[in-house]
N, CA, C and O of each residue as an XYZ file, in Angstrom:
464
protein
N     160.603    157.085    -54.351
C     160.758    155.944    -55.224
C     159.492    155.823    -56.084
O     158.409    156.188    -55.629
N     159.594    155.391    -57.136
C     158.615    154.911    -58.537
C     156.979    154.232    -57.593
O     157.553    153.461    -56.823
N     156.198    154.157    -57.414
C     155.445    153.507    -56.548
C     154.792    154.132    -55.500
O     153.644    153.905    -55.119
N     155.573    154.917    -55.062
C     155.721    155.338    -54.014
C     154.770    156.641    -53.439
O     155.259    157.748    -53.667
N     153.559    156.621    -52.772
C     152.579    157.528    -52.254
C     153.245    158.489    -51.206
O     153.816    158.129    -50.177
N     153.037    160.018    -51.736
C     153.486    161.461    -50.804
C     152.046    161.939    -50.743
O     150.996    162.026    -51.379
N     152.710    162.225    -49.458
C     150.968    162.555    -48.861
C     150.935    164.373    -48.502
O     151.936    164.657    -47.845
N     150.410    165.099    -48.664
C     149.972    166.265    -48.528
C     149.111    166.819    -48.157
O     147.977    166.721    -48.626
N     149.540    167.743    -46.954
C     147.983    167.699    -46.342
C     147.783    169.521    -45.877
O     148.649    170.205    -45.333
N     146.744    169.858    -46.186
C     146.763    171.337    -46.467
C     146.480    172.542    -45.114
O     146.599    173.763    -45.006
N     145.986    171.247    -44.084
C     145.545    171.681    -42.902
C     147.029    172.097    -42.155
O     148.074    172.476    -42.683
N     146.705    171.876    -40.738
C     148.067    172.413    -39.881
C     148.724    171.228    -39.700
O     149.912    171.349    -39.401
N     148.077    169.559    -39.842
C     149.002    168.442    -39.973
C     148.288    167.374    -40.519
O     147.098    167.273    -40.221
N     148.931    166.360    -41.448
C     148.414    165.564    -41.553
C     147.778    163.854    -40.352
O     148.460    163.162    -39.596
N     146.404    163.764    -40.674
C     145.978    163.165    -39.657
C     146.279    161.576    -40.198
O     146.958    161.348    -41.200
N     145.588    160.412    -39.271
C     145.766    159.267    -40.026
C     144.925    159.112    -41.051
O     145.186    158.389    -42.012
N     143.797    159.813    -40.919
C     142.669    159.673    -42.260
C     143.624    160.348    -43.420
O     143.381    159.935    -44.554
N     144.483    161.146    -43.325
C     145.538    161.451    -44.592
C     146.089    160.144    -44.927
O     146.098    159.941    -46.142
N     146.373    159.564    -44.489
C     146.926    157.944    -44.712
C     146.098    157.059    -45.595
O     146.567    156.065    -46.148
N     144.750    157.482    -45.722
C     144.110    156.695    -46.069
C     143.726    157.411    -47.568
O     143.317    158.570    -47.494
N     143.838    156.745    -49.042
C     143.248    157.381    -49.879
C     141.631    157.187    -50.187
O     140.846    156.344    -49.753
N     141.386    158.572    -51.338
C     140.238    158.499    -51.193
C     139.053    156.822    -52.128
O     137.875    156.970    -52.451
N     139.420    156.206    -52.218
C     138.858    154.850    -52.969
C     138.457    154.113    -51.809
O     137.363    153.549    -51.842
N     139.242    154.024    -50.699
C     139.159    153.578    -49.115
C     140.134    152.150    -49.430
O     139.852    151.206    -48.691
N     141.213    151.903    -50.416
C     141.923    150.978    -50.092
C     142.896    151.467    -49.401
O     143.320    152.597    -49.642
N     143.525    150.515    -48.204
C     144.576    150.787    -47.598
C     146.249    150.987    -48.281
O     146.622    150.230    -49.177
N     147.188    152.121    -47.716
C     148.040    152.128    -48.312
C     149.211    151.363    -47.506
O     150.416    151.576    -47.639
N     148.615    150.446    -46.660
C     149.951    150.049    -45.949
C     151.067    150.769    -45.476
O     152.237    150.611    -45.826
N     150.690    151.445    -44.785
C     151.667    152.703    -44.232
C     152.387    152.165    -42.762
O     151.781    152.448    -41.728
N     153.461    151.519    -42.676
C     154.305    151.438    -40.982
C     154.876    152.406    -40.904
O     155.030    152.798    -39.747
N     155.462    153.268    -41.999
C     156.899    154.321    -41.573
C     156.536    155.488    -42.125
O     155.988    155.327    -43.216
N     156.644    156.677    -41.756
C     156.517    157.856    -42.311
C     157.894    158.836    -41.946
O     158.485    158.626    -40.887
N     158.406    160.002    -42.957
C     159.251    160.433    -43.188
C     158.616    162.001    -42.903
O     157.651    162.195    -43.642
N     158.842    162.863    -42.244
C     157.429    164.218    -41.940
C     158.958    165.593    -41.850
O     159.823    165.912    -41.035
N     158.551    165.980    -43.125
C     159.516    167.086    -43.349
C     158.421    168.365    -43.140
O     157.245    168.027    -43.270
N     158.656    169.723    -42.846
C     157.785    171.075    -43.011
C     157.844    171.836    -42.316
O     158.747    171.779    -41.481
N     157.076    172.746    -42.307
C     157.233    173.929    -41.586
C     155.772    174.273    -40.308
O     154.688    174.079    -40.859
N     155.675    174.583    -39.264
C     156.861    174.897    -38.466
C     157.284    173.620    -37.164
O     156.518    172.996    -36.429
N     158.865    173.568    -37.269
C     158.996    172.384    -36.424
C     157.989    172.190    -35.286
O     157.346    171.141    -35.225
N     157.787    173.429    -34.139
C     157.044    173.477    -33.234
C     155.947    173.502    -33.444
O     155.231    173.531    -32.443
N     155.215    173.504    -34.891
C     153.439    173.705    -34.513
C     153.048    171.963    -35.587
O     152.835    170.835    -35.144
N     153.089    172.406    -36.909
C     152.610    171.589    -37.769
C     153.436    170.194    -37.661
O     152.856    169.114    -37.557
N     154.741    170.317    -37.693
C     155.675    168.736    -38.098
C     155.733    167.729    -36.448
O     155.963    166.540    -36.231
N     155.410    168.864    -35.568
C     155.123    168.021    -34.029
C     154.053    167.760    -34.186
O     153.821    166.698    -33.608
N     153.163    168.165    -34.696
C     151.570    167.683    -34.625
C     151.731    166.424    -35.049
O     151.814    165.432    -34.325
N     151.782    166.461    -36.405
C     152.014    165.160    -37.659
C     153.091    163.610    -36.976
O     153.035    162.384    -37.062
N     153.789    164.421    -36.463
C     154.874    163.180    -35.828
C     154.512    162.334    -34.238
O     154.958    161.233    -33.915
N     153.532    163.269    -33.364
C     152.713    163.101    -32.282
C     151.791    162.442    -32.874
O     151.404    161.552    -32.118
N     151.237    162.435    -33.865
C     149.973    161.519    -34.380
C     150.042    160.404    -34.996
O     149.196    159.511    -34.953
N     151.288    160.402    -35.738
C     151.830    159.221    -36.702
C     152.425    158.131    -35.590
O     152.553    156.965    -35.963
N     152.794    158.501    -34.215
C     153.558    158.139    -33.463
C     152.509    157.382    -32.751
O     152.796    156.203    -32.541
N     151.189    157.850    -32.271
C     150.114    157.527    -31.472
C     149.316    156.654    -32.342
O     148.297    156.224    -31.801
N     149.548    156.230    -33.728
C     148.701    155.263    -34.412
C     150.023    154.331    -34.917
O     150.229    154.191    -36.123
N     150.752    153.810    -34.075
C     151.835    153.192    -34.631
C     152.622    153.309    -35.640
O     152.959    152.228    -36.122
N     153.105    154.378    -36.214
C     153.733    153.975    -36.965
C     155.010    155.059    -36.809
O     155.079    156.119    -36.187
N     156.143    154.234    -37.765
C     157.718    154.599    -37.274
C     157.979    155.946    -37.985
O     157.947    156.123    -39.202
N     158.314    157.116    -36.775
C     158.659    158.181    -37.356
C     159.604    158.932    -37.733
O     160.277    159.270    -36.759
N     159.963    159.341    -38.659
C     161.565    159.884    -39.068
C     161.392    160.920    -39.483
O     161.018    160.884    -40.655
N     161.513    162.159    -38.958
C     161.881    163.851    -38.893
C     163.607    164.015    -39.835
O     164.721    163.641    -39.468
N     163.163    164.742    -41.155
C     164.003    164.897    -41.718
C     165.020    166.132    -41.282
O     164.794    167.094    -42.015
N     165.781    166.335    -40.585
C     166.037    167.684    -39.392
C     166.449    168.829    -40.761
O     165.810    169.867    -40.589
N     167.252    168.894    -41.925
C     167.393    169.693    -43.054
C     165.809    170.131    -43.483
O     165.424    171.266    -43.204
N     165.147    169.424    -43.995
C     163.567    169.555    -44.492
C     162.763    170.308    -43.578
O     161.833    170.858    -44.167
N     162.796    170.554    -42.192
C     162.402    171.553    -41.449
C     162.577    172.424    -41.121
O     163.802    172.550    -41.137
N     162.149    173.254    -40.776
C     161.979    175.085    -40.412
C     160.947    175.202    -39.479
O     159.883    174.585    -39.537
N     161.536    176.643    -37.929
C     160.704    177.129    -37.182
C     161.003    178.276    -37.421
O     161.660    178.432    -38.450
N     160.631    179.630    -36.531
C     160.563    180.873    -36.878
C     161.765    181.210    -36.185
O     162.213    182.322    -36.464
N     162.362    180.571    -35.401
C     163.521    180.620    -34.401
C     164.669    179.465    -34.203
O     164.144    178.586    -33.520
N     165.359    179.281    -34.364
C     166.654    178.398    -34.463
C     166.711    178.146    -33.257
O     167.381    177.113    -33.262
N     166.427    178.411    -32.003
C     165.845    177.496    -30.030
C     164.571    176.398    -30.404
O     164.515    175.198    -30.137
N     163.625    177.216    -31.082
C     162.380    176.557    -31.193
C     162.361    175.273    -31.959
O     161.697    174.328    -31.533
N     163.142    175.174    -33.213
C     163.515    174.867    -34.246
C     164.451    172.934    -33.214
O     164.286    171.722    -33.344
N     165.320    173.830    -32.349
C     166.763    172.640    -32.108
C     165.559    171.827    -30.859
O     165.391    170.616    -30.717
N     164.908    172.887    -30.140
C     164.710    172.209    -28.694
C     163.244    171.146    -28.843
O     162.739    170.460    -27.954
N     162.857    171.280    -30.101
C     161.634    170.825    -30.860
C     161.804    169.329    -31.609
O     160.985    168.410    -31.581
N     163.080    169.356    -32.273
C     163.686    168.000    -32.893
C     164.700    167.416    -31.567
O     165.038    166.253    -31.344
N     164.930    168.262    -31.048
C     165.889    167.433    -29.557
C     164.635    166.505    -28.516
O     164.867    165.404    -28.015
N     163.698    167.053    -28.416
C     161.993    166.822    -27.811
C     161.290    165.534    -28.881
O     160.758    164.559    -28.350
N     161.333    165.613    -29.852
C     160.558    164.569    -31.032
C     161.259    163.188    -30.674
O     160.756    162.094    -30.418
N     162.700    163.632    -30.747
C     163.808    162.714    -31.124
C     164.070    161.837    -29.731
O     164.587    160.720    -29.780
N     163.624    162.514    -28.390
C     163.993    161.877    -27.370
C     162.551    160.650    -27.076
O     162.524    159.633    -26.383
N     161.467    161.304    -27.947
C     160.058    160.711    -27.136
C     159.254    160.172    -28.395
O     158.466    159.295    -28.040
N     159.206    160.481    -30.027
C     158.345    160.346    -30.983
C     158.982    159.688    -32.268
O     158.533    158.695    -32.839
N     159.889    160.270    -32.558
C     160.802    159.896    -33.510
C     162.326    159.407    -34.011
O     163.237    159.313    -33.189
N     162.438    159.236    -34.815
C     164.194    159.460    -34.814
C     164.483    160.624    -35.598
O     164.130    160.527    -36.773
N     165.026    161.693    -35.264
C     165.615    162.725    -36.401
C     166.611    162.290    -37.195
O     167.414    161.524    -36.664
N     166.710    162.464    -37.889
C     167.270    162.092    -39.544
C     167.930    163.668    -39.877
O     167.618    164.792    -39.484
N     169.229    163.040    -41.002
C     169.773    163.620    -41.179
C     169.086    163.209    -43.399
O     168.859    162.055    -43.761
N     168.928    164.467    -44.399
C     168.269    164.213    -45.732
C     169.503    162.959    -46.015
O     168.909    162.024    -46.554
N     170.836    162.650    -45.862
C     171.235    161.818    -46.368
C     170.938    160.514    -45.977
O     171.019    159.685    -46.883
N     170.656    160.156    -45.008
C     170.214    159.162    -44.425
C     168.660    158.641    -44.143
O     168.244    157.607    -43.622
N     167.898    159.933    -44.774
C     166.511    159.528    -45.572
C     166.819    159.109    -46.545
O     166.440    157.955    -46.742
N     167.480    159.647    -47.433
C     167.536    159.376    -49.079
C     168.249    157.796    -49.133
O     167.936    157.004    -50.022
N     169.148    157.492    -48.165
C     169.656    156.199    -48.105
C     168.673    155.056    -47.816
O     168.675    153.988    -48.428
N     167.732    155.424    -46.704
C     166.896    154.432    -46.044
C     165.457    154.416    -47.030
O     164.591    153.566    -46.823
N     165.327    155.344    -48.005
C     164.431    155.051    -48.945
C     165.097    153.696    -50.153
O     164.918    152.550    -50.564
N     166.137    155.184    -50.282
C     166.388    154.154    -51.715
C     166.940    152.129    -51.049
O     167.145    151.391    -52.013
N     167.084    151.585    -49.951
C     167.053    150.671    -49.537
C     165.981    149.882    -49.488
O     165.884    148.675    -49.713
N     164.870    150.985    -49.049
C     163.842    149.680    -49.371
C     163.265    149.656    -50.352
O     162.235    149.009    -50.543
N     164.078    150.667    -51.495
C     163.445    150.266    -52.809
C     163.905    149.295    -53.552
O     163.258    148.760    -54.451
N     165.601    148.867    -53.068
C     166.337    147.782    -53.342
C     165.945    146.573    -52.954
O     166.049    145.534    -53.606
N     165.281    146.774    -51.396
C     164.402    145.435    -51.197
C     163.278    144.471    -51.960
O     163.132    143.257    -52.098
N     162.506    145.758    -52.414
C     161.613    145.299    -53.609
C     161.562    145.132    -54.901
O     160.684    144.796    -55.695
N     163.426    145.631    -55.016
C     163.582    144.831    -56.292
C     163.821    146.068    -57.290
O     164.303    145.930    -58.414
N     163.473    147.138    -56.807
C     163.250    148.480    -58.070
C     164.982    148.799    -57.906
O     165.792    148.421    -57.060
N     165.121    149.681    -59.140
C     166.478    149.911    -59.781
C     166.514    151.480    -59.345
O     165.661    152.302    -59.680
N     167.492    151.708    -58.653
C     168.067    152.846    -57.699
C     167.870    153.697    -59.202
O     167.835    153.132    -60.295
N     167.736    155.369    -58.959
C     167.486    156.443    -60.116
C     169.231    156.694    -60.910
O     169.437    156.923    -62.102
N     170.023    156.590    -60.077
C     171.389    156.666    -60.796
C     171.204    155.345    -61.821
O     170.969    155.525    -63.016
N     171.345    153.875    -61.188
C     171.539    153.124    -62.200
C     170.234    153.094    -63.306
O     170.412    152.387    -64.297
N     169.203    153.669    -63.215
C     167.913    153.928    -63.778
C     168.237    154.759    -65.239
O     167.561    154.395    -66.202
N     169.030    155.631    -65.416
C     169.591    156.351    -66.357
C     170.872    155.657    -67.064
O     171.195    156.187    -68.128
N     171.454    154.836    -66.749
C     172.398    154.496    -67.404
C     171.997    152.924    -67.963
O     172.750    152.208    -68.624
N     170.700    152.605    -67.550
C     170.085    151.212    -67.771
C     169.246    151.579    -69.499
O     169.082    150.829    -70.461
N     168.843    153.128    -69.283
C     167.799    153.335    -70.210
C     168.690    153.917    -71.604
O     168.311    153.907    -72.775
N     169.818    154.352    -71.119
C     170.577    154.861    -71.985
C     171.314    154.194    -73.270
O     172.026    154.884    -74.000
């Protein structure tokens, strides 16, 4: 969404100091969305950490990749029972664009036919 801070982090996961930009104002972060590669090394790291500093985690299960399709299922079956909720991309893309409706911003479909 328009507003909206993606965080990128170049190491093997992003930590909570990734949360934080560099000016040192807070970005108000409760929920994070942790798509990447590999389910078992980097996106468990990131979701084990996001999870251990409170905040709500949602594993996009499409947006991820392991080197093995066991590693891959028994990795989001493991997140999902103890760290996160696994998510399905349609039901990210829903639960974004919702709380962008909360705050009032104009969904990207009606965004094009508003400007048109």
């Amino acid at each position: 969404m328009p507003g909206d801070s993606r965080l990128k982090h170049p190491g093997d996961y992003a930590t909570l100091n990734s949360y934080q930009p560099r000016d040192g104002t807070e970005l108000k972060v409760d929920s994070l969305f942790v798509c990447g590669v590999s389910t078992s090394g980097c996106v468990r790291a990131t979701v084990v950490d996001a999870f251990s500093n409170n905040l709500r985690v949602q594993v996009v299960e499409e947006a991820c990749f392991d080197r093995t399709e066991v590693s891959h299922v028994i990795n989001l079956f493991d997140m999902n029972a103890k760290y996160a909720d696994v998510v399905t991309e349609q039901d990210a893309i829903a639960s974004i664009r919702k709380v962008g409706l909360a705050r009032g911003e104009v969904p990207a479909r009606r965004r094009k036919a508003a400007t048109a």
